[in-house]
DOLUM-707013 format. One record per residue (C-alpha): residue number from 1; residue in three letters; z, x, y. Coordinates in steps of 0.25 Angstrom, whole numbers, plus 5000, padded with zeros to 4 digits. Each point is the difference from the previous one (the first is absolute). Example, Ala and Ser with C-alpha at 12.3 -4.5 7.8 and 13.67 -1.06 7.14 Angstrom:
2
k/r/z/x/y
1/ala/5031/5049/4982
2/ser/4998/5006/5014
END
This chain:
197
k/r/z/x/y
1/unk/5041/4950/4888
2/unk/5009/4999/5010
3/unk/4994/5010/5010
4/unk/4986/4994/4998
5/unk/5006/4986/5005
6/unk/5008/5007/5011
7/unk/4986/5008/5004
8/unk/4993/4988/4999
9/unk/5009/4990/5009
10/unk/5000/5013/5009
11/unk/4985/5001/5002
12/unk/4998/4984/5000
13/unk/5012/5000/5012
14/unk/4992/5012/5009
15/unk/4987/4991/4999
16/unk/5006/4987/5000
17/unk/5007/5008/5013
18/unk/4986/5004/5007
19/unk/4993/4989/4998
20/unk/5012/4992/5007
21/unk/4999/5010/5011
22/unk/4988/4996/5000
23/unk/4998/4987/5001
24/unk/5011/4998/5011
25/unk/4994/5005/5011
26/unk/4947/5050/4996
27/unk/5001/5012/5006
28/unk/4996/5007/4989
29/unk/4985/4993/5001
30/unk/5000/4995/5017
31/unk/4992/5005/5009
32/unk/5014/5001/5009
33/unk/5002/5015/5007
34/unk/5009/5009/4994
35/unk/5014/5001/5006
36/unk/5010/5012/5001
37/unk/5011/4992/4989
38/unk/4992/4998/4990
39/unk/4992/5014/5000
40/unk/5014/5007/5001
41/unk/5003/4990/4988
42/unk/4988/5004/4991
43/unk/5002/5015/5005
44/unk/5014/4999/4992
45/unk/4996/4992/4988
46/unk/4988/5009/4996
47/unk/5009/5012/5001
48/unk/5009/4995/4989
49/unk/4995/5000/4989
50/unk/5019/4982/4968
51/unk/5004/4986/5006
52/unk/5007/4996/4987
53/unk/5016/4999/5000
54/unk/4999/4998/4985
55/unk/4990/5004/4989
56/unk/5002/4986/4994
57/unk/4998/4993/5012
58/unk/4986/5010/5002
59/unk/4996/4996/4985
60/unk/5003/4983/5004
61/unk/4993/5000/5013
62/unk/4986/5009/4995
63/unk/5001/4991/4986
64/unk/5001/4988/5009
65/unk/4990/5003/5010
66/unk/4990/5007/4991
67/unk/4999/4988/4992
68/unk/4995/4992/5013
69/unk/4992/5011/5006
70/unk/4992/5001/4987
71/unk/4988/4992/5001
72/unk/4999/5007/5014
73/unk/5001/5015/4996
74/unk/4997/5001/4985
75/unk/5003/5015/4997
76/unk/5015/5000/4997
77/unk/5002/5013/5004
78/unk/4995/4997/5014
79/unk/5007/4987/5003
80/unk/5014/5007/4997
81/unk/4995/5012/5008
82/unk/4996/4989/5012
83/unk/5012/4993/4997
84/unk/5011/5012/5001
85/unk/4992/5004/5014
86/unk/5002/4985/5005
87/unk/5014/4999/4995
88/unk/5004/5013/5007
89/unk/4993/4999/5012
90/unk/5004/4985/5002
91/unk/5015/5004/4998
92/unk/4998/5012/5008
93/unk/4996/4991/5011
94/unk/5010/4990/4997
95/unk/4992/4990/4995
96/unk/4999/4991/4990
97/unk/4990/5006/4991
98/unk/4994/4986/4995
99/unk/4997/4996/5014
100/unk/4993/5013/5000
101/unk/4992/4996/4987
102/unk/4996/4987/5006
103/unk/4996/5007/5013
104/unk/4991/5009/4991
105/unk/4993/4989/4991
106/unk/4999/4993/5015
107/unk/4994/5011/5006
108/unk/4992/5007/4989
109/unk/5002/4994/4986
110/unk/5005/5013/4994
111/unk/4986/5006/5006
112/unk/5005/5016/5005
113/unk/4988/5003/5004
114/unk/4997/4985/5009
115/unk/4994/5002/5014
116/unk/5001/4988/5009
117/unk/4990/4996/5011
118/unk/5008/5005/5011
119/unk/5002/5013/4991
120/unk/5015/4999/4996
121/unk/5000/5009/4988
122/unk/5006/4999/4983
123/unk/5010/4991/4994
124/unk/5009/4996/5013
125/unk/4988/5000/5010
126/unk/5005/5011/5008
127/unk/4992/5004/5013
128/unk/4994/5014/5001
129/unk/5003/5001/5014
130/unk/5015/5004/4996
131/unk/4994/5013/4993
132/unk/4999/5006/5013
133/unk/5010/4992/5008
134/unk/5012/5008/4992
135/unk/4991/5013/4999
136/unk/4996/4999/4986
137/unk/4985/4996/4999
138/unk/4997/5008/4987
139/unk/5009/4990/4992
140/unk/4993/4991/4992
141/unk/5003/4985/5000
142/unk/4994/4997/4986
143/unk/5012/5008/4994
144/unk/5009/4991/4997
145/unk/5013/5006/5004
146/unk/4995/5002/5015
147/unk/4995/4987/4998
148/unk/5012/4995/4997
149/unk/5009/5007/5009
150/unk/4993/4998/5013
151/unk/4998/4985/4997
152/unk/5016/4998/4995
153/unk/5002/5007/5013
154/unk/4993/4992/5008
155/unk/5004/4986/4993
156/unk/5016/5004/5003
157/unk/4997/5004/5016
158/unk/4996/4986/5001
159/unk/5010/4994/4993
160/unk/5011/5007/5006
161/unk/4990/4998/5016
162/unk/5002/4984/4993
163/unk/5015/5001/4998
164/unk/4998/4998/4983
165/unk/4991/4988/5003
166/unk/4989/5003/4990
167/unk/4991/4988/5002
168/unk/4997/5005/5015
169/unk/5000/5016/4993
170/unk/4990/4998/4990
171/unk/4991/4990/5011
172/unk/5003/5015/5010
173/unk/4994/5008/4987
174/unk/4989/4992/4999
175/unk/4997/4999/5014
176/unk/5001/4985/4999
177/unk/5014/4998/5008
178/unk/4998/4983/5005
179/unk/4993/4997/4987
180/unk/5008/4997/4986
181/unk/4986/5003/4991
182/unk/5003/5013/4995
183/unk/5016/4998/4999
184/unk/4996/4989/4992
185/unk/4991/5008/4990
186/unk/5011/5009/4998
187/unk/5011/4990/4996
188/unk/4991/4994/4992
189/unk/4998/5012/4992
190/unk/5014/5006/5002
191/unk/5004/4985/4993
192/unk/4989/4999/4990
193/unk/4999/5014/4995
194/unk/5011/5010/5004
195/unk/5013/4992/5004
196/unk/5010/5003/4988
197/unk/5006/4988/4992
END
């Protein structure tokens, strides 16, 4: 019982922290032109190819977030599959893996195979453009883990490029920097859904 309270203060501090980052101060779907950095950073991520310290802490954290992703994803099987990729990636990346969540139901509600208008592909709205940017233009941007990976990679350049400011991060993401919608959208959904209490 005690390391459930322990975990539980834990996580509630890291997202109590991010959205007090946040508060004080996309290239992954923008029509912005590649640069060198960010190619160079997504070139290393996809060569790498399990995020969880602890198998208690693995078995909390997918009960916990399969519970709220079920009226999104019914299969169970496929939301702890998609759930154990975001966790991973997210941690990978150094991320908080509920901001990503709330990126996701921002971005494409849970939809892997989503297209927007502008073309950004799956379930973090990744541009296809980066396929061939880092040489890899075979990869397939519906499969979740490249999905995952190039947008977890791209969401911590900008954060690192905004000096951990995640408001103006998520606003670069999105391709909206100057405008609080879309930062909005996803503190709402980060507080309403995936933010652990």
């Amino acid at each position: 019982m005690l390391k459930i309270i322990k975990h539980t203060i834990l996580l509630k501090y890291s997202v109590s922290l991010i959205l007090l980052i946040s508060s004080a101060s996309s290239f992954a779907n923008t029509k912005e032109p590649p640069n060198t950095e960010l190619r160079q950073l997504l070139t290393k991520a996809i060569s790498e190819s399990d995020s969880f310290n602890d198998r208690y802490d693995a078995e909390v954290w997918l009960l916990d977030m399969s519970t709220r992703l079920k009226n999104k994803i019914e299969d169970p099987k496929e939301r702890l599959n998609l759930l154990r990729h975001i966790h991973y990636e997210a941690t990978r990346a150094k991320l908080s893996p509920q901001i990503v969540l709330a990126l996701i139901q921002v971005e494409s509600n849970f939809d892997k195979f989503a297209i927007s208008t502008a073309g950004a592909r799956g379930l973090m709205q990744v541009m296809p453009f980066w396929l061939k940017e880092i040489g890899r233009p075979n990869d397939n941007l519906f499969d979740i883990r490249t999905n995952l990976r190039f947008g977890c990679t791209i969401l911590r350049y900008y954060l690192d490029k905004e000096k951990g400011n995640i408001t103006r991060a998520l606003a670069r993401y999105n391709g909206s920097l100057g405008s609080y919608r879309y930062t909005t959208k996803v503190f709402r959904a980060l507080d309403d859904r995936w933010v652990l209490r």
